[in-house]
C-alpha positions as CSV (number, residue, x, y, z in Angstrom):
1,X,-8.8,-8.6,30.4
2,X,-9.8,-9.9,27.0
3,X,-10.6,-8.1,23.9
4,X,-14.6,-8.2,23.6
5,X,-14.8,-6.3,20.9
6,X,-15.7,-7.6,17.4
7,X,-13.9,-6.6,14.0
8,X,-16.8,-4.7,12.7
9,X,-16.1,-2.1,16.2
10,X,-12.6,-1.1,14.8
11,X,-12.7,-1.4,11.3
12,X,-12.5,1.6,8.6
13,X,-16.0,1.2,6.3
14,X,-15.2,0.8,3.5
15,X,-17.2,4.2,2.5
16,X,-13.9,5.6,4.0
17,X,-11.2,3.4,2.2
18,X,-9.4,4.6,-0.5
19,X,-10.3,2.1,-3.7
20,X,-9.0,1.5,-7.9
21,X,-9.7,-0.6,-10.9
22,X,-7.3,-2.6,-11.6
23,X,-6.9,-1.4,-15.0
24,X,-6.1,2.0,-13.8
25,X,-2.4,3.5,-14.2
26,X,-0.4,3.3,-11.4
27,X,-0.6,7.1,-11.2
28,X,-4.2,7.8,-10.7
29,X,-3.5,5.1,-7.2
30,X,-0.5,7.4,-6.0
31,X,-2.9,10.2,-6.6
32,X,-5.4,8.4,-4.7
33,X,-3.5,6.9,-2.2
34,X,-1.5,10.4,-0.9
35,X,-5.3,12.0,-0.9
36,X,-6.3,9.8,1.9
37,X,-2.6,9.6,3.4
38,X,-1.9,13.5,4.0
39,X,-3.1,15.4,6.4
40,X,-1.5,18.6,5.3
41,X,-0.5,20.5,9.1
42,X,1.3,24.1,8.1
43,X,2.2,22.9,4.6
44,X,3.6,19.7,5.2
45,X,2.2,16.2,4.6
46,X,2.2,14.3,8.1
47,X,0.9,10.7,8.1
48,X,-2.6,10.4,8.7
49,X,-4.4,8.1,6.2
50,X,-4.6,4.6,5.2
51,X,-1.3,3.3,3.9
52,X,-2.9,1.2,1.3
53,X,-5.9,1.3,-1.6
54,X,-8.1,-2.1,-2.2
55,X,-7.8,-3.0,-5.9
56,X,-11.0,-3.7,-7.7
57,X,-11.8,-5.5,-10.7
58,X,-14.5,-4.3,-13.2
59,X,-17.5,-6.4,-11.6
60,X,-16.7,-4.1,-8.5
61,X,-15.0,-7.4,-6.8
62,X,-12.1,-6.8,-4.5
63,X,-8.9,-8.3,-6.5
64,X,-6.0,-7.2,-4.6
65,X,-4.3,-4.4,-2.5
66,X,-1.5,-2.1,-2.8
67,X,0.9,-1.0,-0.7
68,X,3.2,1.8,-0.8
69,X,6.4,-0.9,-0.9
70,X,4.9,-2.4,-4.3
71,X,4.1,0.7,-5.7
72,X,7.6,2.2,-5.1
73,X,9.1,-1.5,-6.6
74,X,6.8,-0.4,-9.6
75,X,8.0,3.5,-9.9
76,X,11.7,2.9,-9.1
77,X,12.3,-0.9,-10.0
78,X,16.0,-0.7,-8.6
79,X,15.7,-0.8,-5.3
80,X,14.7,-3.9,-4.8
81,X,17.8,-5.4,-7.3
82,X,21.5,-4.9,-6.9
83,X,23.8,-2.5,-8.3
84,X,23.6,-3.8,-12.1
85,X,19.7,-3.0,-11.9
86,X,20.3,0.3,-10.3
87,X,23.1,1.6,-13.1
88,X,20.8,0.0,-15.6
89,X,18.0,1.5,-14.4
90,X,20.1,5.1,-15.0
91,X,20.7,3.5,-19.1
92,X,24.6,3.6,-18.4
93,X,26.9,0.1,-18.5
94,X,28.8,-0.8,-15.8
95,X,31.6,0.5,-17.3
96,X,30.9,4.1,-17.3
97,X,29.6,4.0,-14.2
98,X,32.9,2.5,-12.8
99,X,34.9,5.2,-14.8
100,X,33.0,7.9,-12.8
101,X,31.4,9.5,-15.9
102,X,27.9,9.4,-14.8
103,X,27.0,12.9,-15.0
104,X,24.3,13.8,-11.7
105,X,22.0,16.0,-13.7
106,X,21.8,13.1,-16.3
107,X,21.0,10.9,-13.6
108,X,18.1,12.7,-11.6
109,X,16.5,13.7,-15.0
110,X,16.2,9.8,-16.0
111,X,15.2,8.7,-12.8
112,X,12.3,11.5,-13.1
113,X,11.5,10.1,-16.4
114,X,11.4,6.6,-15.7
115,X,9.3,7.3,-12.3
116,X,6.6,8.9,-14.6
117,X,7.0,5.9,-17.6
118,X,6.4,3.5,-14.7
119,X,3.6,5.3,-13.4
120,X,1.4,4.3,-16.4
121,X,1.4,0.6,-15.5
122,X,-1.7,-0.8,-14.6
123,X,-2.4,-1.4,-10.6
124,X,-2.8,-4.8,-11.3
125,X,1.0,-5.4,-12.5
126,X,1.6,-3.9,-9.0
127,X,-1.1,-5.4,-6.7
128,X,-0.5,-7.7,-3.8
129,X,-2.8,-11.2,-4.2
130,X,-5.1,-11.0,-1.2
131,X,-4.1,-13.2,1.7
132,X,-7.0,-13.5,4.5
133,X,-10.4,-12.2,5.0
134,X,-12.4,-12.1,7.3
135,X,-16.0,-11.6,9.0
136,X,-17.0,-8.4,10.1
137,X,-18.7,-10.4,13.1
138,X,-15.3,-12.2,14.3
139,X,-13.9,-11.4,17.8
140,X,-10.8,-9.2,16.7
141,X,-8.9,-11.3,18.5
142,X,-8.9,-13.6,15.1
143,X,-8.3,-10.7,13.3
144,X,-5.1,-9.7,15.6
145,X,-4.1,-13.6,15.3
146,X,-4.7,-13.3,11.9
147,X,-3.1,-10.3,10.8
148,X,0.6,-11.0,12.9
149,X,0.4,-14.5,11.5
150,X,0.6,-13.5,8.1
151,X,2.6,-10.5,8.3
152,X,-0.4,-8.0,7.2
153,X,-0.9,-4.7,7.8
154,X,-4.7,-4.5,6.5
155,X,-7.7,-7.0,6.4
156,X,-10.5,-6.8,3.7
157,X,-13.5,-7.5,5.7
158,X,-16.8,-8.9,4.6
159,X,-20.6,-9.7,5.9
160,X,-21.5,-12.4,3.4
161,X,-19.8,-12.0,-0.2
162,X,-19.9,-8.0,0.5
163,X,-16.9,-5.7,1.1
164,X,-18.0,-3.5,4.5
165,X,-14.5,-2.0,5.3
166,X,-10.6,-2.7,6.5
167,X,-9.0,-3.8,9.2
168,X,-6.1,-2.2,10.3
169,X,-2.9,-3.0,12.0
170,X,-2.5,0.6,13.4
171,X,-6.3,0.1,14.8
172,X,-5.2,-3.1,16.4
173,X,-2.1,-1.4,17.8
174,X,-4.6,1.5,19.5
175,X,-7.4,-1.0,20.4
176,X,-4.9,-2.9,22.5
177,X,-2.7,0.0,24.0
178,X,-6.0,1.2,25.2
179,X,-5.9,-1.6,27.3
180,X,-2.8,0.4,29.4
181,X,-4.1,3.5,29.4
182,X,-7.7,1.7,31.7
């Protein structure tokens, strides 16, 4: 049985998306983003929320999107180098590191430090360009196409030249296991 439904059936509005300037700090999107994230369930954060927030510029235009992978490249730049980034990231040679005298309290305390010196760079050194669009009238079997095509995990969708909400890959996922549960 085909999907009938169209994108605007399954998509978050975009009243209920989480959304920045790009000229904000990194922070106040972390902020932001664990906000609509958590659901807090006997004192613990379980995973509820959007995974991403829509960058906008100051017009109001949508610019971008961040992910929680480019904002943790941002906060803790080493992960995504090799071992010379990480012991540089820690401000010790490779050297010292080899000779075993990185002290572990030393360590944590500059990784804390750096985490809240990266946290002041603007969203839009950290935002992902946006790669697809599309119509809040499109059978959401375009958007599925769409989205596995190009590897993404949320859609900006529009009427027109206006923003109206999100796709989601999770939604996808539901919308079509709901097919096994008929």
């Amino acid at each position: 049985m085909p999907i009938a439904k169209k994108v605007r059936d399954i998509m978050v509005p975009i009243s209920d998306y989480a959304l920045v300037k790009e000229n904000q700090p990194l922070r106040d999107a972390v902020l932001t983003l664990q906000k609509v994230y958590c659901e807090v369930e006997d004192g613990a954060c379980t995973e509820a929320g959007h995974r991403t927030v829509l960058v906008m510029n100051e017009r109001g235009d949508l610019v971008g999107i961040l992910s929680f992978s480019a904002i943790l490249a941002i906060l803790i730049p080493e992960i995504s180098g090799g071992l010379s980034a990480k012991v540089e990231a820690l401000g010790v040679t490779i050297a010292f590191a080899q000779a075993g005298a990185v002290d572990l309290d030393e360590a944590r305390a500059g990784f804390r430090a750096r985490v809240l010196r990266n946290a002041e760079t603007p969203v839009k050194h950290a935002m992902l360009k946006l790669r697809g669009t599309i119509s809040a009238d499109a059978d959401l079997l375009e958007g599925l196409k769409l989205m596995y095509q190009n590897k993404l995990v949320v859609l900006p969708v529009f009427e027109g030249d206006k923003l109206v909400g999100v796709l989601r890959d999770s939604d996808l996922f539901l919308t079509v296991a709901s097919i096994l549960s008929e």
